[in-house]
MILO-407849 format. One record per residue (C-alpha): x, y, z; residue number from 1; residue in three letters. Coordinates in Angstrom, 3 decimals, always signed. Example, Ala and Ser with C-alpha at 12.3 -4.5 7.8 and 13.67 -1.06 7.14 Angstrom:
<recs>
@x->+12.300 | y->-4.500 | z->+7.800 | k->1 | r->ala
@x->+13.670 | y->-1.060 | z->+7.140 | k->2 | r->ser
</recs>
This chain:
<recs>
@x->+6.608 | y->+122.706 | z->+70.321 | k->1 | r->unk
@x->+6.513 | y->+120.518 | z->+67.370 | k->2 | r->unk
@x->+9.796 | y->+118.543 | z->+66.262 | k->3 | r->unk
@x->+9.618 | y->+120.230 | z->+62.894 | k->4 | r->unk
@x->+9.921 | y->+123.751 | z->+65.459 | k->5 | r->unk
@x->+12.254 | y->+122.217 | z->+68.120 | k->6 | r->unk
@x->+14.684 | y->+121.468 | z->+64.902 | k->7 | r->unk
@x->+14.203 | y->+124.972 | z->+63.106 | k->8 | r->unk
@x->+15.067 | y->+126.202 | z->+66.735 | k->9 | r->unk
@x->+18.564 | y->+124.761 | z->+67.004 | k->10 | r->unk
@x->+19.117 | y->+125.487 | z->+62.894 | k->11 | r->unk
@x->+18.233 | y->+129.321 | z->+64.071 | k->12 | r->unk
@x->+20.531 | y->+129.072 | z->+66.927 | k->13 | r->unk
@x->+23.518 | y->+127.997 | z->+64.975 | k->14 | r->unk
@x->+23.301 | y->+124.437 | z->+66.554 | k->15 | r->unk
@x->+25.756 | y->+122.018 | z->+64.712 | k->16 | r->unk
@x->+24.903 | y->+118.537 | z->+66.214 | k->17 | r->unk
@x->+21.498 | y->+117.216 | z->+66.966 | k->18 | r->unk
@x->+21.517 | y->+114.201 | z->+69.512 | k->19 | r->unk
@x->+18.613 | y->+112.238 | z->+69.122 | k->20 | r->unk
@x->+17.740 | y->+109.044 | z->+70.969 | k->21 | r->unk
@x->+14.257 | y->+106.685 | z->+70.810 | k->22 | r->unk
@x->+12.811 | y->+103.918 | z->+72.389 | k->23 | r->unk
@x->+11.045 | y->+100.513 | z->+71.017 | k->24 | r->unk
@x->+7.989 | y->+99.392 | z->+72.628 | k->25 | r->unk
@x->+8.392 | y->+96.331 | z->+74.712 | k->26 | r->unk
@x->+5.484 | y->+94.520 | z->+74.942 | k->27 | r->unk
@x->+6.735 | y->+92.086 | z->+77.247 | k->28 | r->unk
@x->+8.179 | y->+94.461 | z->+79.410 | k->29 | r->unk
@x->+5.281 | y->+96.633 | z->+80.082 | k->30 | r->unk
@x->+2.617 | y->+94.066 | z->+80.332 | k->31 | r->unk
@x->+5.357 | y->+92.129 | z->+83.482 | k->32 | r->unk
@x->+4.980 | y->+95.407 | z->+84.866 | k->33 | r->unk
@x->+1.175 | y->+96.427 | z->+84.595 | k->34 | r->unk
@x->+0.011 | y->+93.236 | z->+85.667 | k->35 | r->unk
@x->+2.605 | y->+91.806 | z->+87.851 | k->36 | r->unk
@x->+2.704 | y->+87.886 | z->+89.643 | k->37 | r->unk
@x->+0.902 | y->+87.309 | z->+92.713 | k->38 | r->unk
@x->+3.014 | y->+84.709 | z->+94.336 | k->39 | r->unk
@x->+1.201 | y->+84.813 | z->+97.700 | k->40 | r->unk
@x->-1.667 | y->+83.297 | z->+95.672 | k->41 | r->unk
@x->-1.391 | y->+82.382 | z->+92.421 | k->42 | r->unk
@x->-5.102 | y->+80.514 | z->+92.720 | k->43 | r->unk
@x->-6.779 | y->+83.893 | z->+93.782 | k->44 | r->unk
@x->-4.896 | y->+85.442 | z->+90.780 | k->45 | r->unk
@x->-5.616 | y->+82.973 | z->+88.223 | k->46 | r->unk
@x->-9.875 | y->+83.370 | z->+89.489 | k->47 | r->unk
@x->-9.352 | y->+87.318 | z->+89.339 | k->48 | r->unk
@x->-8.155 | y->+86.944 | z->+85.586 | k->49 | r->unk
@x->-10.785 | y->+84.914 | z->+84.595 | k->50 | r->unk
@x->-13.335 | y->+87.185 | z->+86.010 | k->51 | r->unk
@x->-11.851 | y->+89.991 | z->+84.651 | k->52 | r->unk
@x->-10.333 | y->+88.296 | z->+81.738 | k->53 | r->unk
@x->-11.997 | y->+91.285 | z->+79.204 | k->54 | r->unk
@x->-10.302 | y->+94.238 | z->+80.807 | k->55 | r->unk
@x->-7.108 | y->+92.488 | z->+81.064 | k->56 | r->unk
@x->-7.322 | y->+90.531 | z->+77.572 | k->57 | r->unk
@x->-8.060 | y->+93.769 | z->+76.054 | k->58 | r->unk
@x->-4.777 | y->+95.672 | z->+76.881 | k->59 | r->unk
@x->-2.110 | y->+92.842 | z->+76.230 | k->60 | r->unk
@x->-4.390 | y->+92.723 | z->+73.063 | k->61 | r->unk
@x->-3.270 | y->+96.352 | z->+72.598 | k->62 | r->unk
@x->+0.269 | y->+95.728 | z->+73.799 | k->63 | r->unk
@x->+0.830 | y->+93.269 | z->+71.898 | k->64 | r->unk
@x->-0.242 | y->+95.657 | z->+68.351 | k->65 | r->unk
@x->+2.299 | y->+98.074 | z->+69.599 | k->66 | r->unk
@x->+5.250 | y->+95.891 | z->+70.202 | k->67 | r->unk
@x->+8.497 | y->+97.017 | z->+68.857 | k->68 | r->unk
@x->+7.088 | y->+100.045 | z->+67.731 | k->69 | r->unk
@x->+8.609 | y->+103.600 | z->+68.433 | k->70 | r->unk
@x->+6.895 | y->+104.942 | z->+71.869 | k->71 | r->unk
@x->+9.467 | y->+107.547 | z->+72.924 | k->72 | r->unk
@x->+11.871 | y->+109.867 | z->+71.111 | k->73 | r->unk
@x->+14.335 | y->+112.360 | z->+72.485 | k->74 | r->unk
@x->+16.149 | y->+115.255 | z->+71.170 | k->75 | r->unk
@x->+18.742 | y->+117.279 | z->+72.277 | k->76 | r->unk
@x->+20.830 | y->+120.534 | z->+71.054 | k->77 | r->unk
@x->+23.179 | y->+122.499 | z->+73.030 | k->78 | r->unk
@x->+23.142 | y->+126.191 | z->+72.567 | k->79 | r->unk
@x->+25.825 | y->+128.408 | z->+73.649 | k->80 | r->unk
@x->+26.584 | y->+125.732 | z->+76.456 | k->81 | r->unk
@x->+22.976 | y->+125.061 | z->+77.155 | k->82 | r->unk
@x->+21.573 | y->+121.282 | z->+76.683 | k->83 | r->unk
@x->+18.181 | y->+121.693 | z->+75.214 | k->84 | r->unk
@x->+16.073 | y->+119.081 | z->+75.255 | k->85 | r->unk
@x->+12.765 | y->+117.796 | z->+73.571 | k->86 | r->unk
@x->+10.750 | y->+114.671 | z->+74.125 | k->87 | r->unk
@x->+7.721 | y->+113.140 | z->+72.819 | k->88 | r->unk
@x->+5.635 | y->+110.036 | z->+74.343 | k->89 | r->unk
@x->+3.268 | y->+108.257 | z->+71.569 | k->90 | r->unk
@x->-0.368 | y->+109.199 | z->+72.377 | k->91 | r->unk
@x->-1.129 | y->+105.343 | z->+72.105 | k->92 | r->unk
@x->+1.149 | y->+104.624 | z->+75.038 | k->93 | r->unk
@x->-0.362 | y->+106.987 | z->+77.594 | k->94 | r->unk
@x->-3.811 | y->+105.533 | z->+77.028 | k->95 | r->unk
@x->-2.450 | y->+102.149 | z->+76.984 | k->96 | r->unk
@x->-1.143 | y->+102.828 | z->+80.612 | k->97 | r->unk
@x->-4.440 | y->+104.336 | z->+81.565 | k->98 | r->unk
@x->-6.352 | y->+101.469 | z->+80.599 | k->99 | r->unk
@x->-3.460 | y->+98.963 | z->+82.263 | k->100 | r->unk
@x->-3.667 | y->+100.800 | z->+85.761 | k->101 | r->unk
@x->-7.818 | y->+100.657 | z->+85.776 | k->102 | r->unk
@x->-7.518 | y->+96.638 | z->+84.509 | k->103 | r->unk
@x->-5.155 | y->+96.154 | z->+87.667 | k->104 | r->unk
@x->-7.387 | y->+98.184 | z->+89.898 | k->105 | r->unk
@x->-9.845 | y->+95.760 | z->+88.791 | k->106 | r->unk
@x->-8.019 | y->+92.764 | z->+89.155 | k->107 | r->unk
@x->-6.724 | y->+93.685 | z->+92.775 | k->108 | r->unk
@x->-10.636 | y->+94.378 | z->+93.738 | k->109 | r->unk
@x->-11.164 | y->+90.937 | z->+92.127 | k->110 | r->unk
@x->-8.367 | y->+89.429 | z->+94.303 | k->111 | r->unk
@x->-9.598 | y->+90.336 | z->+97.265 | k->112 | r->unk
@x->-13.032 | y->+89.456 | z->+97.199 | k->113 | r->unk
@x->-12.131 | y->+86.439 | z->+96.218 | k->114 | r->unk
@x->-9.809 | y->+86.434 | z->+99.395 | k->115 | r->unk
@x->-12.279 | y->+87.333 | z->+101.544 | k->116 | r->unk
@x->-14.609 | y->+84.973 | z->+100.431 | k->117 | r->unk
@x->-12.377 | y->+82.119 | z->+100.929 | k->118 | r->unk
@x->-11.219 | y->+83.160 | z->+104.400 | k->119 | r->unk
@x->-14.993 | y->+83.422 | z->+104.887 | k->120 | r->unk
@x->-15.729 | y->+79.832 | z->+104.089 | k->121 | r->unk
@x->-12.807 | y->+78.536 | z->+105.307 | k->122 | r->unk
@x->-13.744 | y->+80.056 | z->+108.810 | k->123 | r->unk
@x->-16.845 | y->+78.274 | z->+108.522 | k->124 | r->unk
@x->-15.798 | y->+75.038 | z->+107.538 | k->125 | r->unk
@x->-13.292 | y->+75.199 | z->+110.515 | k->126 | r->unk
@x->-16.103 | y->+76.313 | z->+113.111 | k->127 | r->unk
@x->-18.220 | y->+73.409 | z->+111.491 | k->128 | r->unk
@x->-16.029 | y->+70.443 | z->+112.156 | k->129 | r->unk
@x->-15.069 | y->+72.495 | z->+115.415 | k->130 | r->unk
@x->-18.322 | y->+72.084 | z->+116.630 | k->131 | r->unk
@x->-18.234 | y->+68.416 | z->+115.383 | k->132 | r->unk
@x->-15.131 | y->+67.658 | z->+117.774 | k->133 | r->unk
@x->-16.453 | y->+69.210 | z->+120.513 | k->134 | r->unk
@x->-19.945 | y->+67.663 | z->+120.399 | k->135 | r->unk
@x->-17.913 | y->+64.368 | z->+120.341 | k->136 | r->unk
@x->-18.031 | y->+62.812 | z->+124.151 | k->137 | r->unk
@x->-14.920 | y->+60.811 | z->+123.338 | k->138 | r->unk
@x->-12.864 | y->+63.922 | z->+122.316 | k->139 | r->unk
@x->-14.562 | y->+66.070 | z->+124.913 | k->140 | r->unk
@x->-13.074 | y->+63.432 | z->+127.256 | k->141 | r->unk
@x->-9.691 | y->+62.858 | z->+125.458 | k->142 | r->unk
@x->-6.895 | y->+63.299 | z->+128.800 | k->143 | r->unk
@x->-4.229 | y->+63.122 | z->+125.903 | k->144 | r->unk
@x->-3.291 | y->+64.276 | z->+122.574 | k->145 | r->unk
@x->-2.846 | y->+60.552 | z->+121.389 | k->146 | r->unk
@x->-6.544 | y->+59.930 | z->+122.575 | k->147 | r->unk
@x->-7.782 | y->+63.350 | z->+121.246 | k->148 | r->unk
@x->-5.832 | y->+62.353 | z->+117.747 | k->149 | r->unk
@x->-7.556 | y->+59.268 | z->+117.502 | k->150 | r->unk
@x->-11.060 | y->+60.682 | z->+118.049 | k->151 | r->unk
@x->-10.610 | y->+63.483 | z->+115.411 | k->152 | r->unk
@x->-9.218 | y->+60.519 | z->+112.782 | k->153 | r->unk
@x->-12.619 | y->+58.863 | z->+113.875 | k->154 | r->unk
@x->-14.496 | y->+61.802 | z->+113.749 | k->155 | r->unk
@x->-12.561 | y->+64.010 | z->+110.408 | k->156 | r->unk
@x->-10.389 | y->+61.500 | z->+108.634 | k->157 | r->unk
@x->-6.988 | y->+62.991 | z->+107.515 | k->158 | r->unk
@x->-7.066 | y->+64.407 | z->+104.167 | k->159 | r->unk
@x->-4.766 | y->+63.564 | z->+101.775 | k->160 | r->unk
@x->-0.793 | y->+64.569 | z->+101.869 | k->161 | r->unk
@x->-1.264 | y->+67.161 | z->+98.947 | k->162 | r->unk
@x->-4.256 | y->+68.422 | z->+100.193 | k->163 | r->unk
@x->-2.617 | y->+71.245 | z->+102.057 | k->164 | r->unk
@x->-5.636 | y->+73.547 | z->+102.309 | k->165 | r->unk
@x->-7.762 | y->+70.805 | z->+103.665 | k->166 | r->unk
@x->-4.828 | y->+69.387 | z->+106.111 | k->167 | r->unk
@x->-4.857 | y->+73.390 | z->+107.298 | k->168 | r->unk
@x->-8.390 | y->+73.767 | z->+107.716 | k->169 | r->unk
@x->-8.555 | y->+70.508 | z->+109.699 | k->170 | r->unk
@x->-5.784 | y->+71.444 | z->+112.027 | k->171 | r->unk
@x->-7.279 | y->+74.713 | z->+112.685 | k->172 | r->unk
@x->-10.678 | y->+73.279 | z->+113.892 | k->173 | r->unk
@x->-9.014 | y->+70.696 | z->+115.983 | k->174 | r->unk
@x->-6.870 | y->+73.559 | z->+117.688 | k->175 | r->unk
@x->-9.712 | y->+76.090 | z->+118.084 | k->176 | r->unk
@x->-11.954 | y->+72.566 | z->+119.531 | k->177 | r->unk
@x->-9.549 | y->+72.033 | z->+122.339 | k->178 | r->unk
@x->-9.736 | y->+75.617 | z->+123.230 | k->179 | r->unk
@x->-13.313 | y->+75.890 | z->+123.584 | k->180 | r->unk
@x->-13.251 | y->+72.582 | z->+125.279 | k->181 | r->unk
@x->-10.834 | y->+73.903 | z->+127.943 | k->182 | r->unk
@x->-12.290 | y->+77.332 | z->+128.594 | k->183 | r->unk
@x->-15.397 | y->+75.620 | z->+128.844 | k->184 | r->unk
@x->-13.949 | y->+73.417 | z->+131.774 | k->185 | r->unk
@x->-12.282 | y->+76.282 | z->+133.280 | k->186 | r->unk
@x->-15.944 | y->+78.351 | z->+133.133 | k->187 | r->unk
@x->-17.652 | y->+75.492 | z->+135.123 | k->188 | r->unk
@x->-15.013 | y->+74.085 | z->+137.256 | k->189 | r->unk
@x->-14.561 | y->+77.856 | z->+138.464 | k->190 | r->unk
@x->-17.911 | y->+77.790 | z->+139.318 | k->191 | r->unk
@x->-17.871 | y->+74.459 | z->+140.805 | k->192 | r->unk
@x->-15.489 | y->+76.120 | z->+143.122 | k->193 | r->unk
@x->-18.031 | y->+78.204 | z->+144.518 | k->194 | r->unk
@x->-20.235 | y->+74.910 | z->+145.180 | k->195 | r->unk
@x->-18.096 | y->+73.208 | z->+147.170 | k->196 | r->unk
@x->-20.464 | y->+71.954 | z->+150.256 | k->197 | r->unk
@x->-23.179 | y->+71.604 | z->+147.607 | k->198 | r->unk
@x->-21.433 | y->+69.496 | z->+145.389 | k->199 | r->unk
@x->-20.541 | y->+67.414 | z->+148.045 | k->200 | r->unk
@x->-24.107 | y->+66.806 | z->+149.525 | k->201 | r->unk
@x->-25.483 | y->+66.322 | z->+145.890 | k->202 | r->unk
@x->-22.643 | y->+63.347 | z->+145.734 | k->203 | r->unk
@x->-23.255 | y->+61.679 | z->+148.925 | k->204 | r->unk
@x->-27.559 | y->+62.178 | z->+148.385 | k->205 | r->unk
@x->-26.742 | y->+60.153 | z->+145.123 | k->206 | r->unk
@x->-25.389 | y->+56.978 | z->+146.823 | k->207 | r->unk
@x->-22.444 | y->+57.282 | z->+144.564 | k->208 | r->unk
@x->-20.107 | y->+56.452 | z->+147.631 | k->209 | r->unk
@x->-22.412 | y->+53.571 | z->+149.610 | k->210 | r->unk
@x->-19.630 | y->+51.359 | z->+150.100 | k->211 | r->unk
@x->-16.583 | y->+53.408 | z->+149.225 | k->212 | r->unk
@x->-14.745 | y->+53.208 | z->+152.819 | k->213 | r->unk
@x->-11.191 | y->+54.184 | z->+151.544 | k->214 | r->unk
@x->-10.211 | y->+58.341 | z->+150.626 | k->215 | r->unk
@x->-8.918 | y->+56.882 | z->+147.596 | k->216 | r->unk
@x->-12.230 | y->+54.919 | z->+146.692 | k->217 | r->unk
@x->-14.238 | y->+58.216 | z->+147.290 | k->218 | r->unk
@x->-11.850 | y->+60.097 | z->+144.943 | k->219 | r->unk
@x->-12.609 | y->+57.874 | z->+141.793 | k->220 | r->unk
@x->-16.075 | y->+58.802 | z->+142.398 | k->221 | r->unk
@x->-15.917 | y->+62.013 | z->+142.985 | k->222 | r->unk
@x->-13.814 | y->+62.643 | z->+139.910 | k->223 | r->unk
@x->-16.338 | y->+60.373 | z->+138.018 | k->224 | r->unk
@x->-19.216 | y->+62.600 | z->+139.584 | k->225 | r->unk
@x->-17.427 | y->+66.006 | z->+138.577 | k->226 | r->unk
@x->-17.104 | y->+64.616 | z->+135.180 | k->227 | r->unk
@x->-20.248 | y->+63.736 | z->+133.965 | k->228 | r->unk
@x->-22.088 | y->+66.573 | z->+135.927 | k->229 | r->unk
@x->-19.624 | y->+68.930 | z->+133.625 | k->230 | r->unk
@x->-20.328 | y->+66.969 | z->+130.649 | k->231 | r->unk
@x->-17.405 | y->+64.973 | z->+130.226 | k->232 | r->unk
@x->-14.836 | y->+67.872 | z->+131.357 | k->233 | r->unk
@x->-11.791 | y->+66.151 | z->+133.592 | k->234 | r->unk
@x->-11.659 | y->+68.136 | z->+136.964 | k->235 | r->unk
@x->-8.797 | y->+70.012 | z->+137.825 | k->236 | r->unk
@x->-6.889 | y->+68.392 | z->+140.880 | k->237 | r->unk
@x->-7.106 | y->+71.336 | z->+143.102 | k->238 | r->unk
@x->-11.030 | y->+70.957 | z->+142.952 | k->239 | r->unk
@x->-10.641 | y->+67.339 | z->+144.212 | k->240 | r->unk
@x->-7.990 | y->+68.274 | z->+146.431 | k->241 | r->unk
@x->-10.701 | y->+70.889 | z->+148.246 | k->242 | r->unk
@x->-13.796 | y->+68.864 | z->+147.882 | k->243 | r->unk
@x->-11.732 | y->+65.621 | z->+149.903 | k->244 | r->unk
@x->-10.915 | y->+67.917 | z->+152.452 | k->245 | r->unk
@x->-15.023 | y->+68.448 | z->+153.436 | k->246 | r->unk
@x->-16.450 | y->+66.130 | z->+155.904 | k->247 | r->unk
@x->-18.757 | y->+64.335 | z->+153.785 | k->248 | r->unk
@x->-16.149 | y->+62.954 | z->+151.263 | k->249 | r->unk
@x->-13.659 | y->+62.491 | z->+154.349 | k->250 | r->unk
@x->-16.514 | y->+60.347 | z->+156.116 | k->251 | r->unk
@x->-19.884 | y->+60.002 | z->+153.745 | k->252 | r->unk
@x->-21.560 | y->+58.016 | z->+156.307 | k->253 | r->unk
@x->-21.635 | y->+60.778 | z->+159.463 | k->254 | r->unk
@x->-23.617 | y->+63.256 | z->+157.723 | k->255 | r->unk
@x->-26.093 | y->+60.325 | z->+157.203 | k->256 | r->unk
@x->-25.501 | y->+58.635 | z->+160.947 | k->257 | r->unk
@x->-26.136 | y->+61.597 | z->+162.914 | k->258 | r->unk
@x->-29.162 | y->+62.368 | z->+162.893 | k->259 | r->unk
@x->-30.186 | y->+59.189 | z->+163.850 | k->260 | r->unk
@x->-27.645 | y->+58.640 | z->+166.680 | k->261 | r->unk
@x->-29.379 | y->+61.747 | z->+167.921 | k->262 | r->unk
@x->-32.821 | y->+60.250 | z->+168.312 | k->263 | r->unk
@x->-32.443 | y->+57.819 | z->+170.918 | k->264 | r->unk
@x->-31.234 | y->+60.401 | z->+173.470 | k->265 | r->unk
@x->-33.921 | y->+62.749 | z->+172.761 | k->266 | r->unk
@x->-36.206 | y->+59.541 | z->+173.851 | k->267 | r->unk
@x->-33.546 | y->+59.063 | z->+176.394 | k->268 | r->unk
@x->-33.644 | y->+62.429 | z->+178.083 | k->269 | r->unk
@x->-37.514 | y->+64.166 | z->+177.240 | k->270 | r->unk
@x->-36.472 | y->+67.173 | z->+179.502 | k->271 | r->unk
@x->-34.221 | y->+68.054 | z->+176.902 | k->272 | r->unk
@x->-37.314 | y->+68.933 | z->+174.532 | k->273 | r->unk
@x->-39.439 | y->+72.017 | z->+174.945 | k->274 | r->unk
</recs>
């Protein structure tokens, strides 16, 4: 129904007041709401405009032709009691808000490759100067975080105060470092534990205790023998505990000394052989 139909209507039906109401265009308005702020990342945002910058320049281009004019009007009659009602939306706008969803579509496919991408290299600038840390003896070896802090400083020097993404990134490989450095320990010292008597000939065969006659003497060794056989991993203390309990840590020299004490008896005593 055309207005010039919806008005002969209520002139038919005897109607004596015609309500009408219409609505201005507000640019403004409806470009805040087609394309609204990102404020979780205004960076991503700003790179998904640019790439996109015809789709979206194009329809505030339009919006912008059409502000302030007339995009809605509304009539209304009442009829023996009856509110009848007739609107009509400007064939401009409805196209305008076609074109506005499909530019935002675009835009939020923009946004989040460009999302993905950075998380992408970010991951892999973190696994980089992770791999940097942990390659590092002296952090490998770090007992504290003041001496671990110090290494990365060596190794990654701070970035600047504003630099927030860089400041991020570096934290991050530091943290995921120290992880892999520890599960690494706890893979081989686990392992280790299943070595015990092994471990324990390998360090007396080496001559790493000739002339260690204290327990406490032996334990700087041993822990200095667990640490560079691990690569630079410190050994846990119950590993030490159980390796000092074996009888070639508690006394090196009798695994050595026996079988020589043996020999003269076997001279000693010949019926013993055969």
């Amino acid at each position: 129904m055309t207005v010039d139909e919806f008005c002969g209507l209520a002139r038919a039906a005897g109607a004596r007041v015609l309500f009408h109401r219409t609505t201005a265009f507000d640019a403004d308005a409806f470009l805040a709401g087609a394309f609204p702020e990102d404020d979780d990342d205004p960076d991503a945002l700003s790179e998904a405009e640019t790439a996109s910058v015809k789709a979206v320049e194009r329809v505030r281009r339009r919006a912008r032709r059409h502000d302030g004019q007339i995009v809605d009007v509304q009539l209304c009659v009442v009829l023996d009691g009856v509110a009848v009602f007739w609107s009509r939306l400007a064939s401009w706008a409805a196209a305008l808000a076609d074109d506005a969803e499909k530019a935002q579509d675009e835009k939020n496919d923009m946004v989040e490759q460009i999302r993905t991408s950075r998380a992408r290299d970010e991951q892999a600038e973190v696994t980089r100067i992770s791999r940097l840390l942990q390659d590092d003896p002296t952090f490998r070896e770090a007992k504290d975080p003041q001496a671990r802090r110090r290494a990365a400083d060596r190794l990654v020097p701070r970035p600047d105060e504003m630099d927030f993404e860089a400041r991020r990134i570096r934290t991050r490989a530091i943290q995921e470092a120290i992880s892999a450095i520890e599960e690494a320990a706890d893979a081989i010292f686990s392992e280790y534990m299943t070595q015990l008597p092994e471990l324990a000939d390998e360090l007396v065969a080496s001559g790493a205790l000739d002339g260690a006659r204290t327990i406490p003497a032996r334990k700087v060794h041993l822990k200095e023998f667990l640490r560079k056989r691990s690569g630079g991993h410190t050994p846990p203390v119950d590993l030490i505990t159980l390796m000092m309990e074996l009888p070639q840590l508690r006394n090196p020299s009798s695994a050595a000394v026996l079988p020589a004490a043996r020999q003269p008896n076997e001279t000693l005593f010949p019926m013993e052989q055969g």
